[in-house]
C-alpha positions as CSV (number, residue, x, y, z in Angstrom):
1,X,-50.0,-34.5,28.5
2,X,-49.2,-35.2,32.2
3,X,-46.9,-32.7,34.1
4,X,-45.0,-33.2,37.7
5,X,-46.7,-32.2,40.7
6,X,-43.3,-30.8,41.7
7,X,-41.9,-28.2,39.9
8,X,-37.8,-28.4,39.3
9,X,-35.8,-25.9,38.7
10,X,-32.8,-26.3,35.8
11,X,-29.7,-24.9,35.0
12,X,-29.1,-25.2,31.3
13,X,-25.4,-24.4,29.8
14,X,-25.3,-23.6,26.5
15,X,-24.3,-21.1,24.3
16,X,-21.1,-20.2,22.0
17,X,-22.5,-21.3,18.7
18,X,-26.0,-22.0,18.1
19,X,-25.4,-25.7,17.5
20,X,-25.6,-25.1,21.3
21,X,-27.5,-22.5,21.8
22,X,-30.6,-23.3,20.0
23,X,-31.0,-26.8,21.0
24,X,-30.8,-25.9,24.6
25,X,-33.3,-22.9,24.3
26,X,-35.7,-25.7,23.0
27,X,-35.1,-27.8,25.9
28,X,-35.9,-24.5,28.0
29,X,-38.9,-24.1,26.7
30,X,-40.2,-27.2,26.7
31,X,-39.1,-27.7,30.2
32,X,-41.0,-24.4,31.5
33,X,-44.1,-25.0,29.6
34,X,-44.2,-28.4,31.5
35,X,-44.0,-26.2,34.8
36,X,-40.5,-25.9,35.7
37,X,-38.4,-22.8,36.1
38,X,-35.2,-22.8,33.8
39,X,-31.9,-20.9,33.9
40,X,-30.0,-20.9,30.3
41,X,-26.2,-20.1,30.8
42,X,-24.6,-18.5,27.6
43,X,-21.2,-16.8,27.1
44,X,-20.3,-13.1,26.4
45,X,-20.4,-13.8,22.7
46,X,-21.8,-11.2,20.7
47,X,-23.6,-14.1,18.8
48,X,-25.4,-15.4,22.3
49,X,-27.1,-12.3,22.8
50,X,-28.3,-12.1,19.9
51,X,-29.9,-15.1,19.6
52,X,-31.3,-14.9,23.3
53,X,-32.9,-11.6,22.6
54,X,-35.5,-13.1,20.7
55,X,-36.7,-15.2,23.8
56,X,-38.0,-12.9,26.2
57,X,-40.0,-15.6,28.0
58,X,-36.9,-17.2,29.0
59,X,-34.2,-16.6,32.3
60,X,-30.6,-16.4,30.6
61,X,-27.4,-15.1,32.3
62,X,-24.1,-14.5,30.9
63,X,-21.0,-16.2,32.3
64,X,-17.1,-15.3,31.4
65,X,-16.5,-18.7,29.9
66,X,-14.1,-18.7,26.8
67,X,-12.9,-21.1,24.8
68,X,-9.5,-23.0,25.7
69,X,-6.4,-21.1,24.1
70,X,-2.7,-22.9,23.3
71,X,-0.9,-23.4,26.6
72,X,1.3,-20.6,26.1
73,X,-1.1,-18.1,24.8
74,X,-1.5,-14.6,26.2
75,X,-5.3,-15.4,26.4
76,X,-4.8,-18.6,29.1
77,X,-4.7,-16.1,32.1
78,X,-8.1,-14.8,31.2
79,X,-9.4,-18.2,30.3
80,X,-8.1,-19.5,33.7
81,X,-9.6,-16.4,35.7
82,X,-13.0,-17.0,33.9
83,X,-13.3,-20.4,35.2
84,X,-12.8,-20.0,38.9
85,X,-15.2,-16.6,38.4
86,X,-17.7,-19.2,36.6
87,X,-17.5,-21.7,38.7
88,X,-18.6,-19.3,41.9
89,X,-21.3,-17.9,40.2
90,X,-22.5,-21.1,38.7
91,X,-22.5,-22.9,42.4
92,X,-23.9,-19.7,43.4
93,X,-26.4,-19.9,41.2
94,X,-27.7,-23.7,41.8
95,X,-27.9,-22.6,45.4
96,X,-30.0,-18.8,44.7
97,X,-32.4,-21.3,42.5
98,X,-32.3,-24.5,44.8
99,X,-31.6,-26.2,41.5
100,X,-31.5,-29.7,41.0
101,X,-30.1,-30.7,37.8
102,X,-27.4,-29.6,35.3
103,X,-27.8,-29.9,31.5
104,X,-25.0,-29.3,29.5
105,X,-25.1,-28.9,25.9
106,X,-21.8,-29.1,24.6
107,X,-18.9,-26.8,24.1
108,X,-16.9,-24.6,26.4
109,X,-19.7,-23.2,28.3
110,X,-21.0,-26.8,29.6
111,X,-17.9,-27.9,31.7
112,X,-17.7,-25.5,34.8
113,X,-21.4,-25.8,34.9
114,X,-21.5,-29.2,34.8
115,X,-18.3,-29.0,37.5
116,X,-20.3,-26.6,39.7
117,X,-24.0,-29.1,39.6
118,X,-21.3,-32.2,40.7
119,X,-19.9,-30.1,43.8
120,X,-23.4,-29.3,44.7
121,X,-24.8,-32.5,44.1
122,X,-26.7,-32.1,41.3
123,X,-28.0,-34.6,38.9
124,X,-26.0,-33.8,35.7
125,X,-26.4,-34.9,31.7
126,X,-24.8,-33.9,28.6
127,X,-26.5,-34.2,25.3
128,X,-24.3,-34.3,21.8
129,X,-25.7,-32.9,18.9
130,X,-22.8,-33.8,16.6
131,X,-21.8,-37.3,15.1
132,X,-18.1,-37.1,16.8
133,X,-18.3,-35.8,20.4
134,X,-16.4,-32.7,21.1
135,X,-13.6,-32.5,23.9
136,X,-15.6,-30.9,27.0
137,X,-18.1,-33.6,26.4
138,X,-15.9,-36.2,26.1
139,X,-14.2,-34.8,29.7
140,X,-17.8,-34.7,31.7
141,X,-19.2,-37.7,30.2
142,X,-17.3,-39.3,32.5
143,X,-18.3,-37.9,35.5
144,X,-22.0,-37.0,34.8
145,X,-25.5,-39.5,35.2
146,X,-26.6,-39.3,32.1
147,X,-25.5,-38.9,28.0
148,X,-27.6,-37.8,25.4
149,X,-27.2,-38.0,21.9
150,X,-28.5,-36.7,18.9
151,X,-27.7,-39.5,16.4
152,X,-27.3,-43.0,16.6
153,X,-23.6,-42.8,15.0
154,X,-22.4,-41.0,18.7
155,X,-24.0,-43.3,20.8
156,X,-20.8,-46.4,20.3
157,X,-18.0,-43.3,21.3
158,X,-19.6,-42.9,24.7
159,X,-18.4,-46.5,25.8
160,X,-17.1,-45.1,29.5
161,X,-20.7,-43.9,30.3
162,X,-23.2,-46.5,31.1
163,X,-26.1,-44.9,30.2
164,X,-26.4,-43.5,27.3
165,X,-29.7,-42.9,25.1
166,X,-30.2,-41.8,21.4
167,X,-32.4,-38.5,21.6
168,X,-31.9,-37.0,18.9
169,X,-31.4,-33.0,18.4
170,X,-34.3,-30.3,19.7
171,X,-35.6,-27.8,17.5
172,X,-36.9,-24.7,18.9
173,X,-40.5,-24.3,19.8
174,X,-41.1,-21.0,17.7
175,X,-40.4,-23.8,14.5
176,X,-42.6,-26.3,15.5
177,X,-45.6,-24.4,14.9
178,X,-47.3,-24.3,11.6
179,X,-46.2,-21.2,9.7
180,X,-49.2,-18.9,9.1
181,X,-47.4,-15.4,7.7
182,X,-46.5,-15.8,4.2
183,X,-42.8,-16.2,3.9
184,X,-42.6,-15.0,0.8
185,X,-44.0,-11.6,0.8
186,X,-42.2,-11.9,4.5
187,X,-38.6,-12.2,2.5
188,X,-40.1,-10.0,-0.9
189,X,-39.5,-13.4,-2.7
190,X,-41.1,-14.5,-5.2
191,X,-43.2,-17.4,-5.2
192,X,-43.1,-18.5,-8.8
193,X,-39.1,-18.7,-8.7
194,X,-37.1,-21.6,-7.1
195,X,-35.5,-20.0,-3.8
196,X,-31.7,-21.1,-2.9
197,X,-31.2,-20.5,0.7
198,X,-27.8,-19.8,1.6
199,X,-26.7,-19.7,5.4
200,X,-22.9,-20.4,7.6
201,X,-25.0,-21.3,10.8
202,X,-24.8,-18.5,13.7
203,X,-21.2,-17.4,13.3
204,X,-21.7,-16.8,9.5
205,X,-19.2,-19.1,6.4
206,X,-16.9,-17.2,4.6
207,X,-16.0,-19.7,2.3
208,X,-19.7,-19.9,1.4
209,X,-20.1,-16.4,1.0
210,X,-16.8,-15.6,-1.1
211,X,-17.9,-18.7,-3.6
212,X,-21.8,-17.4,-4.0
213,X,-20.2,-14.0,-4.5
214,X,-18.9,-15.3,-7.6
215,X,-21.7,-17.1,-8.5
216,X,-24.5,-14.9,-8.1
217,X,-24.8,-13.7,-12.0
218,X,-24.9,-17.1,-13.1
219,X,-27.5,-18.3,-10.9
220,X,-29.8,-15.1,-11.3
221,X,-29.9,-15.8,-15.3
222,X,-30.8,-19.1,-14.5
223,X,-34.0,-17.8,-12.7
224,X,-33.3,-19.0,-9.6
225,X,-34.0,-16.2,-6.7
226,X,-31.9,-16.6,-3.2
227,X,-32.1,-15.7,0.5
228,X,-28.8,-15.6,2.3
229,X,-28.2,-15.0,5.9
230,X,-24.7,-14.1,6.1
231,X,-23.6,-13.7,10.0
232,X,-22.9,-10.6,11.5
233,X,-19.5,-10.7,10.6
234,X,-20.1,-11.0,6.9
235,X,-23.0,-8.9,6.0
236,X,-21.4,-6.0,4.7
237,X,-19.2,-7.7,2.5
238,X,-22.1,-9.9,0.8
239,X,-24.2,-7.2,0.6
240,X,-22.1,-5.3,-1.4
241,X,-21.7,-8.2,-3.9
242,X,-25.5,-8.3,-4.1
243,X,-25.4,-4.3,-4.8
244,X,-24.7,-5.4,-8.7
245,X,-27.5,-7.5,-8.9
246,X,-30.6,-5.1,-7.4
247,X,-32.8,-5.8,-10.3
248,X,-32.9,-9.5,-9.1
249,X,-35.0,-10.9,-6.6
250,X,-32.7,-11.8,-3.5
251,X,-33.1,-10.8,0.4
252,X,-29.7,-10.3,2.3
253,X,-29.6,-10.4,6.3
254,X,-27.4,-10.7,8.7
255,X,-29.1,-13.2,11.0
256,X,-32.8,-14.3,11.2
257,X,-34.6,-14.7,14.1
258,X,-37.6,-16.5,12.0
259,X,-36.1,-19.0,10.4
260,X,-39.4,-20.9,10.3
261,X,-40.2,-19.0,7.3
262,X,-36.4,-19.1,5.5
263,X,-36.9,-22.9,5.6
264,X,-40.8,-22.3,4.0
265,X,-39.5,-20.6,1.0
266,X,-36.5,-22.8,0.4
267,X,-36.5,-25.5,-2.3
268,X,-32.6,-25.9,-1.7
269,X,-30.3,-24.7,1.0
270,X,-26.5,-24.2,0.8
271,X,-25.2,-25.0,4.0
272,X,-22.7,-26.1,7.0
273,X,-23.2,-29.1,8.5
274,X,-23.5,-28.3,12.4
275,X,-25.8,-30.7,14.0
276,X,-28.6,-27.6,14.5
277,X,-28.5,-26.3,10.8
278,X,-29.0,-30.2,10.2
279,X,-31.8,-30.8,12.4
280,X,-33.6,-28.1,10.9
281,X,-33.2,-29.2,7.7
282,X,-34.3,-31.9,8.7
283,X,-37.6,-31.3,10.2
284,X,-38.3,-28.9,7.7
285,X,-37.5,-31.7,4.7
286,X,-35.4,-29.3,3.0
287,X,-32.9,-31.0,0.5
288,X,-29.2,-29.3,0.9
289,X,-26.0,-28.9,-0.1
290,X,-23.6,-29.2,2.6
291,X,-20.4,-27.7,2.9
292,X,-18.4,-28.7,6.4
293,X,-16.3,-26.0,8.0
294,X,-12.5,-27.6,7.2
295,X,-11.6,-26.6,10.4
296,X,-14.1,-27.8,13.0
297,X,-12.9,-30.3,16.0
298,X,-12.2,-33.5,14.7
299,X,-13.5,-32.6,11.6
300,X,-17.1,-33.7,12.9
301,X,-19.0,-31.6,10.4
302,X,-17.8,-33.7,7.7
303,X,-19.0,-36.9,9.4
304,X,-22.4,-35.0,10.1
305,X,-22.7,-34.2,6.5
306,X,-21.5,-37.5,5.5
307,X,-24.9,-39.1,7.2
308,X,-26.9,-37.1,5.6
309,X,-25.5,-37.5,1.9
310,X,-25.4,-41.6,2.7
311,X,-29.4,-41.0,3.8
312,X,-29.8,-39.0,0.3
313,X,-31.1,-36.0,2.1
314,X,-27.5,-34.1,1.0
315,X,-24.9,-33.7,-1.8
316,X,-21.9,-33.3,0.7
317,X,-19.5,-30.4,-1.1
318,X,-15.9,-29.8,0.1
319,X,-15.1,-26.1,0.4
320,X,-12.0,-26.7,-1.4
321,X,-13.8,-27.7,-4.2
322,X,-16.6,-25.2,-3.7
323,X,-16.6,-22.7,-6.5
324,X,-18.9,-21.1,-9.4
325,X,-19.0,-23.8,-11.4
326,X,-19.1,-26.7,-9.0
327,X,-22.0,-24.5,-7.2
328,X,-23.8,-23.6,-10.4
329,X,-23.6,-27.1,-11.3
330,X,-25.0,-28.9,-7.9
331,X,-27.9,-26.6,-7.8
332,X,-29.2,-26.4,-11.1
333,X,-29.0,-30.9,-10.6
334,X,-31.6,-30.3,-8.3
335,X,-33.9,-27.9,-9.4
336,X,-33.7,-29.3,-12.8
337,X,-34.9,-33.1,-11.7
338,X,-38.1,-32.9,-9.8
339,X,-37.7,-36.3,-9.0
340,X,-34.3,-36.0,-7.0
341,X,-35.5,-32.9,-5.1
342,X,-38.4,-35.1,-4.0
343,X,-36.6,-37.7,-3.4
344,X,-33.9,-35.4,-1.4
345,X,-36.6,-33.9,0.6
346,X,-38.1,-37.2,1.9
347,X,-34.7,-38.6,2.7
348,X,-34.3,-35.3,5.2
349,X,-37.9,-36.0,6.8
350,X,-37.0,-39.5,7.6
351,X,-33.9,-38.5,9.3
352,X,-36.0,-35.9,11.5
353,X,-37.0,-36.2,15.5
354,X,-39.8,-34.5,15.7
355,X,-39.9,-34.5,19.7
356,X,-36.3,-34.7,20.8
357,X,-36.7,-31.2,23.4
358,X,-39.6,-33.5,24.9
359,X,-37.9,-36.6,25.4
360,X,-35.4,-34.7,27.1
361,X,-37.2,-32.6,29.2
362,X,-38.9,-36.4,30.3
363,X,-35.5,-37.5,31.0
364,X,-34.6,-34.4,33.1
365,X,-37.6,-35.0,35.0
366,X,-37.0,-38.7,35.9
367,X,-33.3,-37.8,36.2
């Protein structure tokens, strides 16, 4: 692998959910084990810190970005004073690190970033994730050099940019490795049993959570054993619906910082449909049931999930129709037909890109 004589130095935003978040620490660390030094920006969110704490290796700072409240909402003076703070300390920043490129990844913590590399003359790009494009990267893919998306279905709603590549979605490095610990005996599972993996993405599903809650003795007596990583803000309440069920094998967590090894022991997951939940499952050729947040801009996690159930990788399940029975039901069609969880698992392989973070971090470096 050949690596620039002269070392760069990007800013990476990103942050706020870890359809963001994750996909941009890949780039990072891709981008600094090619040579270059790497800034990630991430927001104040309890969820950010988190996730960053389990990579020490990389450069992160916080900045007082929220999301955009109503026009009349208390909560617009705040937003307003975080962006002019966030824009100084971000133009401050490209000039502490000499930095020569901005990489947004979405969301509200990519546009005063992206603002800030313009007014210092940055080279700036935006990568989507998501079938439908979300509002700040509809604004700066306007203004900025270069758009990158993570499935071919965004590419045709970027027509004011004029160059726009199909990149797909990055998958952090710690994944990409083969997985030597046993996951099982990692999660006290059981390998004999089919494992259900249930998860909301980084900000937890309560929808999700409530319906398994109801479902849980049904699916135990059918044999099936499950991992479920709840979200902070969750865990209490799905724990204590697990508390009946002790004598069963199941493993409850808040959030998992090794999720290389939930995606080992699953033979099913119970899911969103954010593009990083989806390009793990994909990579990982994990068949899934897919449950869109209802409320999600545009209602892009439906069209996300809606590629994947046309591919065969999915079964996409409304979460107004999501309940014991229509649970029990889709997972025990799966793990009762052999041939349709094979089937579903080489449907999600085929829809993987196994080196998106590099063919971005190739990009950055021509950019």
């Amino acid at each position: 692998m050949s690596f620039p004589t002269s070392p760069l130095h990007v800013i990476i935003a990103c942050g706020g959910t870890g359809g963001h978040l994750f996909p941009g620490i890949a780039v990072g660390e891709t981008l600094s084990a090619r040579g270059h030094d790497v800034t990630l920006l991430i927001s104040e969110k309890k969820i950010d810190s988190l996730a960053a704490s389990g990579h020490a290796d990389l450069h992160f700072e916080k900045m007082p970005f929220q999301a955009m409240p109503r026009p009349w909402s208390p909560k617009m003076l705040p937003f307003l004073i975080g962006l002019w703070k966030g824009l100084h300390q971000c133009r401050a920043l490209i000039k502490k690190h000499n930095a020569t490129v901005v990489l947004g990844m979405g969301g509200f913590t990519s546009l005063i970033p992206l603002v800030a590399g313009r007014k210092e003359k940055c080279k700036t790009l935006i990568h989507e994730s998501n079938a439908i494009p979300g509002k700040s990267n509809k604004l700066n893919a306007r203004f900025c050099n270069i758009v990158l998306c993570g499935l071919e279905a965004c590419k045709p709603l970027f027509q004011k940019n004029p160059d726009v590549r199909v990149v797909g979605t990055p998958v952090r490095t710690s994944m990409t490795r083969p997985v030597t610990e046993d996951a099982h005996a990692f999660f006290k599972l059981d390998k004999k049993r089919k494992t259900l993996l249930i998860m909301g993405g980084s900000q937890g599903a309560r929808g999700i959570n409530r319906a398994v809650g109801t479902a849980l003795r049904e699916l135990f007596e059918r044999g099936i054993q499950i991992l479920h990583i709840t979200g902070p803000g969750d865990y209490q309440e799905v724990r204590d619906a697990y508390s009946k069920f002790d004598d069963m094998p199941h493993t409850v967590v808040a959030f998992c910082h090794q999720m290389e090894l939930a995606y080992a022991v699953a033979d099913l997951a119970l899911a969103r449909s954010g593009a990083s939940t989806l390009t793990e499952l994909a990579y990982f050729g994990v068949p899934s049931l897919l449950v869109p947040y209802p409320f999600a801009a545009e209602d892009h996690q439906t069209r996300n999930a809606e590629i994947f159930a046309k591919a065969g990788a999915a079964k996409l399940m409304p979460e107004s129709s999501l309940n014991a029975s229509t649970l029990v039901e889709a997972v025990m069609a799966v793990f009762t037909d052999k041939k349709k969880a094979g089937a579903m698992q080489t449907a999600a392989k085929k829809l993987a890109v196994r080196d998106s973070a590099l063919r971005i971090a190739k990009i950055v470096e021509e950019a």
